[in-house]
C-alpha positions as CSV (number, residue, x, y, z in Angstrom):
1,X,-29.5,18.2,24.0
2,X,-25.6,18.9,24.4
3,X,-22.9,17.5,26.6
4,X,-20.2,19.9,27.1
5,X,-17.9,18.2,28.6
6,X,-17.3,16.1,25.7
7,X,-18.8,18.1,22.9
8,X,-21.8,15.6,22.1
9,X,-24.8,16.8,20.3
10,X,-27.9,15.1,19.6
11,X,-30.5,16.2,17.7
12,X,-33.6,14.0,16.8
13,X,-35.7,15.1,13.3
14,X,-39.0,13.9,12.6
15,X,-38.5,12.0,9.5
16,X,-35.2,10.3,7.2
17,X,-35.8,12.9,4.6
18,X,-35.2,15.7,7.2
19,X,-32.3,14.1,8.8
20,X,-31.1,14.0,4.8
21,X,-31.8,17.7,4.8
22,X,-30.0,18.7,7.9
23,X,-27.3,16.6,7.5
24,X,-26.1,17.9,4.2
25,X,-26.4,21.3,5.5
26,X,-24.0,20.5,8.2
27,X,-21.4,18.8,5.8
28,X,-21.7,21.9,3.1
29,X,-20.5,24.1,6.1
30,X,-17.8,21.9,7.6
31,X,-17.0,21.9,3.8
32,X,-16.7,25.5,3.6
33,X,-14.9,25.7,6.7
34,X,-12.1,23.8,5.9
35,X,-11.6,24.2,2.3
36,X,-11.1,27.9,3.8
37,X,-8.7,27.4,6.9
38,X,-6.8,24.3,6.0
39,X,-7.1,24.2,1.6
40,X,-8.2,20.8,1.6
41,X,-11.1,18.9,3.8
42,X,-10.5,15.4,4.4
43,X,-14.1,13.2,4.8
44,X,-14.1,9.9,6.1
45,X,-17.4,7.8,4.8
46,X,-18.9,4.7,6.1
47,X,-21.1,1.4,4.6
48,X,-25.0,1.2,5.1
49,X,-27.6,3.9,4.6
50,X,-25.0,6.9,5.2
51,X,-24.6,6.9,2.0
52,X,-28.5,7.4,1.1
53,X,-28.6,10.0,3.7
54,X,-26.0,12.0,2.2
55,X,-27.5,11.7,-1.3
56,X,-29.0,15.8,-1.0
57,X,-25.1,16.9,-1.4
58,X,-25.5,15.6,-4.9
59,X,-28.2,18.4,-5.3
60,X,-28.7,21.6,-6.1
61,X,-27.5,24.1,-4.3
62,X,-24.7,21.6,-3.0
63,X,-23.2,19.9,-6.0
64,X,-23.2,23.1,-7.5
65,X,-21.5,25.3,-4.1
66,X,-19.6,22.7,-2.5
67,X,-15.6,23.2,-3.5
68,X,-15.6,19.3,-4.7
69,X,-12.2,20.0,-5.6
70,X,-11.1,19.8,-2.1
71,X,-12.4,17.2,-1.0
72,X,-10.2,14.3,0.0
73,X,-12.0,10.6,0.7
74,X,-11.7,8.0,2.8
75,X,-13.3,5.2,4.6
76,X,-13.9,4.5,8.1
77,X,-13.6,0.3,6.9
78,X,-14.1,-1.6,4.1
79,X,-14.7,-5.2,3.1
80,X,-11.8,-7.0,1.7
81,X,-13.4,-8.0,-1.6
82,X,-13.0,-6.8,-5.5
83,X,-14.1,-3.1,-5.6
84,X,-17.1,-4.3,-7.9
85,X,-18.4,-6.2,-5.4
86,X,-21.9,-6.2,-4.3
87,X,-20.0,-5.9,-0.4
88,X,-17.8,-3.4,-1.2
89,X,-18.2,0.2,0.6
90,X,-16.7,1.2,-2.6
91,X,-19.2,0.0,-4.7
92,X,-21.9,1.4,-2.4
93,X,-20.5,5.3,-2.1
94,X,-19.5,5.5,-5.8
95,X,-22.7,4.0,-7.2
96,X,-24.8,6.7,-4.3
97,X,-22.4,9.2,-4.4
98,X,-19.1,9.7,-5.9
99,X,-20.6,9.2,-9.0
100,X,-22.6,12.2,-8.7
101,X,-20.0,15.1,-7.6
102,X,-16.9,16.0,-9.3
103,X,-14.7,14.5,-6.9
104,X,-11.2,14.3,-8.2
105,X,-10.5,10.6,-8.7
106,X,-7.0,10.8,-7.3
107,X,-8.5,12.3,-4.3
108,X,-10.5,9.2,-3.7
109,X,-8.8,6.8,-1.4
110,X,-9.9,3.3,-2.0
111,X,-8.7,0.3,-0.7
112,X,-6.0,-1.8,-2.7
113,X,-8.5,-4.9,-3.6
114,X,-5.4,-7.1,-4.6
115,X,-3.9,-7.2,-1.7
116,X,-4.8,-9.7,1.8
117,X,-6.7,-8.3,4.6
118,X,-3.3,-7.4,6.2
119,X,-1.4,-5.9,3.2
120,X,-4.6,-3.4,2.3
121,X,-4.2,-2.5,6.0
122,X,-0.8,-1.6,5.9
123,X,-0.9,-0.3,2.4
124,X,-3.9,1.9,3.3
125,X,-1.9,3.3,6.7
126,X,0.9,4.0,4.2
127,X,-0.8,6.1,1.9
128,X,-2.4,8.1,5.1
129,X,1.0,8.8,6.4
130,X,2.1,10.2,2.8
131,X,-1.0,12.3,3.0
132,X,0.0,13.8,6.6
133,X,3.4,14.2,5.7
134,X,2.4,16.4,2.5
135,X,-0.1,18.3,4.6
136,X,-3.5,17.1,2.9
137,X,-4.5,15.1,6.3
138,X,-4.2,17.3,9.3
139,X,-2.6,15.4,12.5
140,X,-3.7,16.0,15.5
141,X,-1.4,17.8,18.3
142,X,-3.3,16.0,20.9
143,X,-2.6,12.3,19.8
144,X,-0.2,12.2,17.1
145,X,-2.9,10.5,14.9
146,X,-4.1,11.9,11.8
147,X,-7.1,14.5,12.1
148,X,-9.6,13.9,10.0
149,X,-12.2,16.8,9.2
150,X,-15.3,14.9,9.2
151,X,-16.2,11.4,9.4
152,X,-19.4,10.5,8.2
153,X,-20.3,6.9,10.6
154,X,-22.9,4.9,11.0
155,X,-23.8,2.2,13.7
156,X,-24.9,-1.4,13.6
157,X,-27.5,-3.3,15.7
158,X,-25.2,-4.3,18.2
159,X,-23.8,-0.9,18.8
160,X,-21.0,-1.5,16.6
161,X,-19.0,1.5,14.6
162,X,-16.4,1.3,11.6
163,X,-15.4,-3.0,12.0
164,X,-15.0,-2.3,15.5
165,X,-17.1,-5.3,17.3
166,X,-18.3,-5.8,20.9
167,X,-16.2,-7.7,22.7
168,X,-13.4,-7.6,19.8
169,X,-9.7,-7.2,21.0
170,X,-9.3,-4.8,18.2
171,X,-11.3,-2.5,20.5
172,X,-8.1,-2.0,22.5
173,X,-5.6,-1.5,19.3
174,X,-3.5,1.6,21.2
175,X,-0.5,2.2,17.6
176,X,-2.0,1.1,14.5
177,X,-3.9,3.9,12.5
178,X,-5.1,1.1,10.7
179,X,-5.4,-2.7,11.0
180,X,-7.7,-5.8,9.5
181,X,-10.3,-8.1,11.0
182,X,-10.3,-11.7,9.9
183,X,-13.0,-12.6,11.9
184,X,-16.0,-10.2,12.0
185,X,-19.2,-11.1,13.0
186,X,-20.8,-9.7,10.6
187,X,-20.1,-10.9,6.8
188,X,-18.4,-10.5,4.8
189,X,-15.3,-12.0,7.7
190,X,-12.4,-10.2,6.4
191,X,-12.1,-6.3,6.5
192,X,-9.6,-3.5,7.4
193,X,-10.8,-0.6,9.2
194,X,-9.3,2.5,11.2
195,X,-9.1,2.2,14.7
196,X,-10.1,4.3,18.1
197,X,-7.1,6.4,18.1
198,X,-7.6,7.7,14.5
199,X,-11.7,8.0,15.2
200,X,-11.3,10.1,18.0
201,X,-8.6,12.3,16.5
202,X,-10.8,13.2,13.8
203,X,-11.9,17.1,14.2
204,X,-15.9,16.3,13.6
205,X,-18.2,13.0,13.7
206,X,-21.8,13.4,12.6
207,X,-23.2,9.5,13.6
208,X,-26.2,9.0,11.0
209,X,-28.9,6.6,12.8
210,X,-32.8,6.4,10.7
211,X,-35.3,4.0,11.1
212,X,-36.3,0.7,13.5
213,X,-33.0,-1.1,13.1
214,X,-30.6,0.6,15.6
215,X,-33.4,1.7,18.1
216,X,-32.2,-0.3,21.2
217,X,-28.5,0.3,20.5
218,X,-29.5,4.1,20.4
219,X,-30.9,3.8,23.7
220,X,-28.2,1.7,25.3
221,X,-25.6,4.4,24.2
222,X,-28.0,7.5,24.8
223,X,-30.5,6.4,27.4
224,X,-30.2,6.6,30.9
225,X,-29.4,3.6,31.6
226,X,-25.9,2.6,33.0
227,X,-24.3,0.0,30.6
228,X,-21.2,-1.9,32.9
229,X,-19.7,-2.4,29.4
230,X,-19.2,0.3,27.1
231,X,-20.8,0.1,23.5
232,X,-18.2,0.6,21.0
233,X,-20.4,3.5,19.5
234,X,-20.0,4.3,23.1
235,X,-16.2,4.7,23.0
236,X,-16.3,7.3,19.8
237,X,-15.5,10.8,21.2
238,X,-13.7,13.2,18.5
239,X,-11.4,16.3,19.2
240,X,-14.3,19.1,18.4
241,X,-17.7,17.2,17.9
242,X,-19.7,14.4,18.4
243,X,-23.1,15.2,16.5
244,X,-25.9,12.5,16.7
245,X,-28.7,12.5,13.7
246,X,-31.4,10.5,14.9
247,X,-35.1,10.4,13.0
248,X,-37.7,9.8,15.4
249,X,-38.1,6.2,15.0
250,X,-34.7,5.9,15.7
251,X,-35.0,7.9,18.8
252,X,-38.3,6.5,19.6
253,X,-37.2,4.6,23.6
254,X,-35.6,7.3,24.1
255,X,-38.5,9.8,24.0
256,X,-40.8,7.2,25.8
């Protein structure tokens, strides 16, 4: 099914493994598309089983066709912990994935784990402003925000995307790209993450959901039901498009 008037996509596979398949197809072309038009293409990555469901790009034919070289990386949040960390989205892509493709290091934007919640923050919107200002990051005409190429998300049980929590008054942040969350409700309690304005600048989202965990938040934000308060998953709506990859389990209420 497809939306048009907000360029949402939804496509529901019968099984992980051909989500996994699909999914890496769709980041190999965006790939190629960029590293053609803009030189560079700017992926933003997120914690939890995205990273699993990525691991076909570090395949053949993809680790060997994919221009690796011009890749730029990012994430979406991260945990404010030691980059070793068994918490760390750092730990988690590197150990699944960046370990596996020849990524160049420098190109690999990774929190500053010495800093507080607040410096990495404001160190991490920093080094984003450097990129846009030397061209690597695109920044969208619309919004004035950086434009990502592609960000890679996830979604929790509760609906929520990036450290972006229901109910949280960093659901409203209008001017930071990024800012820091000393309270989230979900351990580990301190994070940074990017906020609306710099999600829905991005060019593509793909929003990776497998298995039992997420099946009522999936409903809730794809159902037909009418929620009076938005899900923050709910809120995500980038410049080109919003592509949902659901397995069927995933998808199950909404195929009852």
């Amino acid at each position: 099914m497809a939306d048009q008037n907000n360029k949402k996509v939804v496509k529901v596979y019968a099984t992980e493994e051909d989500v996994a398949v699909s999914l890496a197809k769709y980041v190999a072309d965006l790939s190629a598309k960029f590293a053609r038009e803009r030189g560079s293409f700017t992926v933003v990555l997120s914690g939890g089983y995205l990273i699993d469901t990525i691991r076909k790009l570090t395949l053949p034919p993809y680790v060997d066709s994919v221009e690796w070289s011009k890749w730029h990386v990012f994430w979406v949040d991260e945990r404010v912990v030691p980059k070793n960390h068994v918490d760390s989205n750092y730990k988690l892509a590197f150990d699944g994935f960046l370990s596996k493709v020849p990524i160049p290091s420098g190109q690999v934007s990774a929190i500053n784990d010495a800093l507080s919640a607040e410096g990495a923050a404001e160190d991490y919107q920093t080094g984003l402003k450097h990129l846009v200002d030397t061209g690597v990051l695109a920044k969208s005409s619309v919004t004035g925000f950086p434009k990502f190429d592609l960000m890679l998300l996830g979604m929790g049980p509760d609906g929520h995307v990036a450290s972006l929590f229901p109910g949280h008054p960093l659901l409203e942040e209008k001017v930071k790209w990024v800012t820091h969350i000393m309270d989230s409700p979900k351990p580990p309690p301190q994070r940074i993450t990017f906020t609306f304005p710099v999600i829905n600048s991005s060019a593509y989202i793909a929003m990776v959901v497998c298995g039992p965990g997420e099946v009522d938040a999936v409903y809730k934000a794809l159902g037909k039901t009418e929620n009076p308060v938005l899900l923050p998953v709910q809120r995500v709506t980038p410049e080109e498009e919003l592509k949902w990859f659901l397995d069927e389990v995933a998808a199950s209420k909404l195929q009852e």
